[in-house]
N, C-alpha and C positions, 0 to 999 in steps of 0.2 A: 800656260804660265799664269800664275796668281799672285800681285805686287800688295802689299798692305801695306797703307800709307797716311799722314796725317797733316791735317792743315787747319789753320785757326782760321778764319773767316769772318770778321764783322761782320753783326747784323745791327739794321739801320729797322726802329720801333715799326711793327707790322708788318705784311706780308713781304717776305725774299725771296726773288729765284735765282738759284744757285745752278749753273749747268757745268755739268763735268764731260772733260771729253778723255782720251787715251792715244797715244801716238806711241808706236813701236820703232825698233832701231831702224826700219827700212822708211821712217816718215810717213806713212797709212795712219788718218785720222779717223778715230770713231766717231758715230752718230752721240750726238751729245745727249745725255741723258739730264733731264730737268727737276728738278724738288724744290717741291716749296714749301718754303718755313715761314710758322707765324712768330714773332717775338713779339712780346708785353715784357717789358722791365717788371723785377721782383719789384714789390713796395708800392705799385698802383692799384690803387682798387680796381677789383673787377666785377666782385660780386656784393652785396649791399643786404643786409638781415636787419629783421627788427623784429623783435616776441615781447610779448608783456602776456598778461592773464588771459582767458578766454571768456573768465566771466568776472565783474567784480562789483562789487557795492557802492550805490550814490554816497558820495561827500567822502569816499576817501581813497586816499593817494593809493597812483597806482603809476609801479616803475615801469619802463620799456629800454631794453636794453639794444642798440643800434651797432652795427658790427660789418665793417667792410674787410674782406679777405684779399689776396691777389691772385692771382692764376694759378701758384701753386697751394693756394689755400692758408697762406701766412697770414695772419691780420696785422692789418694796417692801423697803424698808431695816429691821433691828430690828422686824420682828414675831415669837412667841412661838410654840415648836414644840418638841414633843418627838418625840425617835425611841424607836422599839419595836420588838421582832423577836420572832420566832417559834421561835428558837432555842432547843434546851433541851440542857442536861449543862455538863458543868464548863470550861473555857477560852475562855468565850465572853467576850469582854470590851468593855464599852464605854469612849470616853475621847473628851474633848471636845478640840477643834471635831470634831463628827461622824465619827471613828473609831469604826472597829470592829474586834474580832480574832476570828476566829471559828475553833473544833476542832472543831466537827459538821459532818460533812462530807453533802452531799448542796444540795439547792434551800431556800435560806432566805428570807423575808420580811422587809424593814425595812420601817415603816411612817413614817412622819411625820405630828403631827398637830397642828393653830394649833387648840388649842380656843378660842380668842377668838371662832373663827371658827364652828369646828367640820367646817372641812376638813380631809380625809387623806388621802395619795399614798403607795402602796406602788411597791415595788421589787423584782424576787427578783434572789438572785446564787447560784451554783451554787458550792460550796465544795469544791475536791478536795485529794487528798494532798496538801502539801508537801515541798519535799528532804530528803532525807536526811541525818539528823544524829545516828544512833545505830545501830549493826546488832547487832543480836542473834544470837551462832553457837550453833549447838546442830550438835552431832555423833552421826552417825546410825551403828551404836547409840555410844553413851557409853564407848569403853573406860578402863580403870582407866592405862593409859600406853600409850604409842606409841612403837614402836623407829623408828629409825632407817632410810630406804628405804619405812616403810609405807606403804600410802596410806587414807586416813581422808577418810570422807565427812561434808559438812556441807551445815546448812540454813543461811543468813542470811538474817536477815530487819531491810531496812532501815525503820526509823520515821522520822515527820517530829517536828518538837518540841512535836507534840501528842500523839505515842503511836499515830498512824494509820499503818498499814502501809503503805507505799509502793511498792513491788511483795515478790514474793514468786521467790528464786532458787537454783539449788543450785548449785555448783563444789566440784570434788575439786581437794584440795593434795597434793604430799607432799613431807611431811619432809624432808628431804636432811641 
């Protein structure tokens, strides 16, 4: 005999165990069979993302987009997260909604973190020179004046608007 049957059941946040049993018209109990359910309410975060670029240029902005889902994968609106980075010296800068400017150049960390939750989602982005917006000549050696026809050698060297060298190059001019 095969009885199909329906029953609503509260579930209380987190693990339940539900045991079912069967009893027939002569009052013979079954061995109870046990299942266990996990429940997480729709709308809590469970999982926690953060992406921005993999690579990008000193002195300029760079977004990171932070995104918590729930267990069916819905994202969640208006939950609580700070960003962190690993970054250290001077032009690093943070600015809300989730920019960042970064003048240390090399692989840096942003972290994200819902302490409500107490999940974090890191990120790295690899920070390199940016253009060129300053060059610095230096003339090799320094003479006190320079006639007319000479030819005088120099070093420039171009920075980006952080003060990081951007390449390094020589060219001779001359005067005319």
């Amino acid at each position: 005999y095969t009885a199909q049957w329906k029953v609503n059941v509260p579930l209380a946040e987190g693990l339940n165990m539900l045991s079912v049993t069967a009893t027939d018209k002569a009052g013979n109990v079954s061995e109870p069979t046990v299942v266990e359910l996990s429940y997480l309410p729709a709308g809590r975060p469970a999982v926690l993302t953060i992406t921005g670029p993999d690579q990008a240029a000193a002195g300029e902005p760079i977004a990171f987009l932070v995104e918590a889902k729930d267990d069916y994968g819905t994202p969640v609106p208006d939950f609580g997260y700070t960003l962190t980075t690993d970054a250290t010296g001077a032009g690093n800068v943070y600015t809300s909604p989730n920019i960042w400017t970064f003048c240390t150049l090399g692989a840096i960390e942003v972290t994200a973190e819902a302490p409500a939750t107490g999940m974090t989602a890191s990120t790295t982005v690899t920070i390199v020179p940016g253009r060129a917006n300053t060059m610095i000549l230096d003339t090799v050696p320094a003479p006190a004046t320079i006639a007319a026809g000479e030819t005088v050698s120099y070093t420039a060297t171009p920075l980006d608007s952080c003060g990081n060298t951007t390449a390094d190059w020589v060219d001779v001019y001359t005067n005319a």
